[in-house]
N, C-alpha and C positions, 0 to 999 in steps of 0.2 A: 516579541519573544524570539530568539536566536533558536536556530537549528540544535545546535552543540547541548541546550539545556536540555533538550528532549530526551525520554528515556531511551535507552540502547537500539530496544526495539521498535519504535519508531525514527530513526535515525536511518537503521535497515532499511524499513519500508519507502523510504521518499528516496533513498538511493535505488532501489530495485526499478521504483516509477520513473525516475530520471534517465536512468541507463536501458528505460524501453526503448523501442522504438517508435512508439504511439500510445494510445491510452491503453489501460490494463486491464484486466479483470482479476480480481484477489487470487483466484489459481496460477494466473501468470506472476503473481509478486510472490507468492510462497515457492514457485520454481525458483527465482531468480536469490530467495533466502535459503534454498536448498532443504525445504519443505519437501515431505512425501506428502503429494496433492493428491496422491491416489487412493490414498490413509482418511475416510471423511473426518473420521476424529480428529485429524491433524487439521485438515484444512477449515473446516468452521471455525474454529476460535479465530483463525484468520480473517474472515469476512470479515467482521468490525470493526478491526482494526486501524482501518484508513479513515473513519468515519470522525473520528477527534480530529486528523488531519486536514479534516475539509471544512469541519464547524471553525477552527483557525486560521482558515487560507489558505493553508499550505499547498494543498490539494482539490481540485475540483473533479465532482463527480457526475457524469454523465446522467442522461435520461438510462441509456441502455445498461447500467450498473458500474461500467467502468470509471478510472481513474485515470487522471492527468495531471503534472504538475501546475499549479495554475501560475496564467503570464498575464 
């Protein structure tokens, strides 16, 4: 499956992971989508959100909850 068919919002999120500097934690990917992380309502619906990304490959998840893109 290509990048480009993913929905919008997931397109965001593997660029926010990409342009870390190392693996993420969902408060760091919702900074990087210009998320108010400070907002809990804001940031929960986030947590999940990487998780379709990683049942696909896209994205590998740490033991510690973080995120990486996988190589």
């Amino acid at each position: 499956m290509e990048e480009t068919t993913f929905p919008r919002d997931y397109q965001r999120i593997l660029a926010a992971v990409r342009e870390a500097a190392g693996p993420v934690e969902a408060r760091q990917v919702g900074d990087g989508l210009g998320i108010d992380v400070s907002v809990r309502a804001e940031l929960e619906p986030l947590r999940g959100k990487p998780v379709p990304l990683v049942d696909r490959g896209w994205l590998r998840k740490l033991p510690d909850g973080r995120f990486t893109i996988r190589v």
